[in-house]
C-alpha positions as CSV (number, residue, x, y, z in Angstrom):
1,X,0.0,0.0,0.0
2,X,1.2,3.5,-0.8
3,X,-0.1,6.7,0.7
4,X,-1.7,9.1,-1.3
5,X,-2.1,13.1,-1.7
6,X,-6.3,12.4,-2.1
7,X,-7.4,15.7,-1.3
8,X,-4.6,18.5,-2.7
9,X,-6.6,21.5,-1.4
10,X,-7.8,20.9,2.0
11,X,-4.4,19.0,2.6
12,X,-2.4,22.0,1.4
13,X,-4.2,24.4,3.5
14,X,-4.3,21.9,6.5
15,X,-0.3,22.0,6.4
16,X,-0.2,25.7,5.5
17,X,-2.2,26.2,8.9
18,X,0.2,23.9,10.6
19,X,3.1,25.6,9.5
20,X,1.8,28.9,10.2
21,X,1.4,28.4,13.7
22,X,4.7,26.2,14.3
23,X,6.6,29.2,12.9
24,X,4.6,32.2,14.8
25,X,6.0,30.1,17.4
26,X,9.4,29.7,16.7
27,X,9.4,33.4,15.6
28,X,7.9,34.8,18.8
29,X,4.2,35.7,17.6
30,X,6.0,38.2,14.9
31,X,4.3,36.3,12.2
32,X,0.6,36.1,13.3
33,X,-0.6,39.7,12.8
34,X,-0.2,38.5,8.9
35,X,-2.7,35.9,9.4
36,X,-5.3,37.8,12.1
37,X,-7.5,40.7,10.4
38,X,-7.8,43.5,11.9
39,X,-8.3,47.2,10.4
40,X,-7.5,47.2,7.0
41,X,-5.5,49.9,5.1
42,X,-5.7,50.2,1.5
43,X,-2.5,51.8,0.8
44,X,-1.3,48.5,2.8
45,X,-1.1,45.0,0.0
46,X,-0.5,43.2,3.4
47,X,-3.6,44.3,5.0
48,X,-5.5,43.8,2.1
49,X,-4.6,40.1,2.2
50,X,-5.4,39.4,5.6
51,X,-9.2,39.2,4.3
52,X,-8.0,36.0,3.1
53,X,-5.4,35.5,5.2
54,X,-6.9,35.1,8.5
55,X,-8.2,32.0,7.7
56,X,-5.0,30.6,8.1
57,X,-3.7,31.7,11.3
58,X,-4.9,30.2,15.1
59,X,-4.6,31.6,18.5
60,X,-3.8,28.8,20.3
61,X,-2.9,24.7,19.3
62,X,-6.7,23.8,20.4
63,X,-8.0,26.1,18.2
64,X,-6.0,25.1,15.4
65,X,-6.8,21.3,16.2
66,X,-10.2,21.7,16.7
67,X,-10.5,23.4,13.4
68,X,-8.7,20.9,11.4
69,X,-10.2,18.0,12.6
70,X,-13.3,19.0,10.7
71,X,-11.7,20.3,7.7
72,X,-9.7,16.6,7.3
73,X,-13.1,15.3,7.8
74,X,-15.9,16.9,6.0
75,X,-12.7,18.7,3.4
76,X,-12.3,15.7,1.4
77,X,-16.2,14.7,0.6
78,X,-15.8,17.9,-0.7
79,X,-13.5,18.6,-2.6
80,X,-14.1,15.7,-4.2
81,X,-17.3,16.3,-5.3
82,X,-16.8,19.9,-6.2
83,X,-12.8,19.5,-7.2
84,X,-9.7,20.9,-6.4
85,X,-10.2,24.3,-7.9
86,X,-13.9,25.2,-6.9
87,X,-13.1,23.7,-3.2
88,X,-10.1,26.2,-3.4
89,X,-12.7,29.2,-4.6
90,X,-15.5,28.6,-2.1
91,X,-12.6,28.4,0.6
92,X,-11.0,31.9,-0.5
93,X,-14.6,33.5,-1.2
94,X,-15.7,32.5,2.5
95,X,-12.6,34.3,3.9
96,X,-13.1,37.1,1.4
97,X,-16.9,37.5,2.6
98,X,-16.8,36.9,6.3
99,X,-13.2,39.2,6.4
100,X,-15.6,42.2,5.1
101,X,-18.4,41.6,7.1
102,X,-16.3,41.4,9.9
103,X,-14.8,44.7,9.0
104,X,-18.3,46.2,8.6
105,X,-20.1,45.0,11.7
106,X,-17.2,44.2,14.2
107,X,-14.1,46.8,16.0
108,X,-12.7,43.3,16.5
109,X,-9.7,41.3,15.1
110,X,-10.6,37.9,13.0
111,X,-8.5,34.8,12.7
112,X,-9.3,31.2,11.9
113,X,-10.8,28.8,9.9
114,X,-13.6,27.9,12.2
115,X,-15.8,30.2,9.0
116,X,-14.3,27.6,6.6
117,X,-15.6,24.6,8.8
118,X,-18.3,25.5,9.0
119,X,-18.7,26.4,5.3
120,X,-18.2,22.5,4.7
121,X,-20.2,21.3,7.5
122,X,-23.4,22.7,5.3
123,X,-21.9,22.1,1.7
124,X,-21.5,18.4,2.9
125,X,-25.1,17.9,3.3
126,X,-25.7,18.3,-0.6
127,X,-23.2,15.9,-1.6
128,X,-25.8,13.7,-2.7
129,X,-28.2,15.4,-4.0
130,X,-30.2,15.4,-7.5
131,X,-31.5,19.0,-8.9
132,X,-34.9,20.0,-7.7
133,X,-34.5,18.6,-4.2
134,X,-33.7,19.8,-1.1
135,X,-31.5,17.4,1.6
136,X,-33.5,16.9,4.6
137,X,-29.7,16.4,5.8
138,X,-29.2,20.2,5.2
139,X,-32.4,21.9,6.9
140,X,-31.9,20.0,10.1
141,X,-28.2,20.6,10.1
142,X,-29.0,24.3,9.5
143,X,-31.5,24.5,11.8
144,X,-29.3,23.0,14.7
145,X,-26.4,25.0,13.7
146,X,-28.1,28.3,13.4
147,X,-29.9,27.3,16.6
148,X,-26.5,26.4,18.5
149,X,-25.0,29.9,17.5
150,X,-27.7,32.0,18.3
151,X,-27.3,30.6,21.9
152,X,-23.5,30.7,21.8
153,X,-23.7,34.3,20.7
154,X,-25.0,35.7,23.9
155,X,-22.0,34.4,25.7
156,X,-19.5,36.7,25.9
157,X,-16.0,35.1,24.7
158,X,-13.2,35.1,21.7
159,X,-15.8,33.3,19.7
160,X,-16.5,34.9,16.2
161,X,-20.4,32.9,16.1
162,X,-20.9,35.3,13.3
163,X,-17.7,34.0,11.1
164,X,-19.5,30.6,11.7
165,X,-23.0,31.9,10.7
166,X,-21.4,33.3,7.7
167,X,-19.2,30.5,6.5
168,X,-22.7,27.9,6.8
169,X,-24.1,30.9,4.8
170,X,-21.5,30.7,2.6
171,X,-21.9,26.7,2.3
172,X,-25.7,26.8,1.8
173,X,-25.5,29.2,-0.9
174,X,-22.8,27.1,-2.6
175,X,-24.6,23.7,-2.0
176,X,-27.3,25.4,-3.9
177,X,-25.6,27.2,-6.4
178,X,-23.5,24.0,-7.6
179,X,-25.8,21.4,-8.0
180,X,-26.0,18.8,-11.2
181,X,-27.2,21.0,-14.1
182,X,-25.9,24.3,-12.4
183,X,-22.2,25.0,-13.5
């Protein structure tokens, strides 16, 4: 038996995470504030990219592990249904979004992929699906996720619930959008 690269995107950006945070820590947290959004500048290409960027970057090894536990998981179903280079889109997109909202709503820094996850826990639900139908899968796994972050919002922690709203927004309009027939 030989081992085998099956899912290029979410592996990639599993190992970039990894690497991130080993060398933030090795370098002292110098390298972090590249991969955590905060206010953006425009005259600033750096800034700018930390609406994608803070995807990448995690504040702590149970943050990071917790996040890519799902994304190993539910990453590959994925990406091999939708392939490598729309897996890689809806990934960058969901950063994209959830960095501006962030940015419109929020005074408050933004790092993680927990927007991502939960971007794939919805899109996994339509991975068997036929156009015309809805996944029973998909409302009750909305409905439990919404419900779960409503309650989690009104605690008051380092929790973005509304990256995690966003990114299962994010999913459910992709799971839609890229059903059979739709290109």
């Amino acid at each position: 038996m030989k081992l085998k690269f099956n899912s290029p995107v979410i592996l990639g950006f599993s190992l970039l995470c990894v690497a991130v945070f080993a060398l933030d820590k090795i370098m002292a947290g110098t390298l972090m504030p590249y991969f955590t959004l905060g206010q953006v500048s425009t005259s600033s290409v750096a800034s700018i990219l930390t609406l994608f960027t803070h995807v990448i970057g995690h504040a702590s090894i149970e943050h990071l592990m917790g996040n890519l536990t799902f994304i190993l998981l539910l990453g590959p179903i994925v990406e091999e249904k939708y392939g490598d280079s729309r897996t890689l889109f809806m990934i960058l997109i969901t950063a994209l979004i959830t960095g501006i909202l962030n940015l419109l709503f929020f005074h408050t820094g933004l790092m993680g992929a927990s927007g991502v996850v939960f971007m794939l826990i919805l899109l996994v639900s339509f991975t068997n699906t036929k156009s015309g139908e809805i996944p029973v899968t998909f409302i009750l796994v909305a409905l439990l996720f919404i419900g779960k972050e409503v309650i989690e919002s009104l605690n008051t922690d380092q929790i973005s619930q509304f990256a995690h709203v966003i990114g299962g927004v994010c999913g459910s309009v992709f799971g839609f959008a890229t059903r059979p027939g739709k290109s």
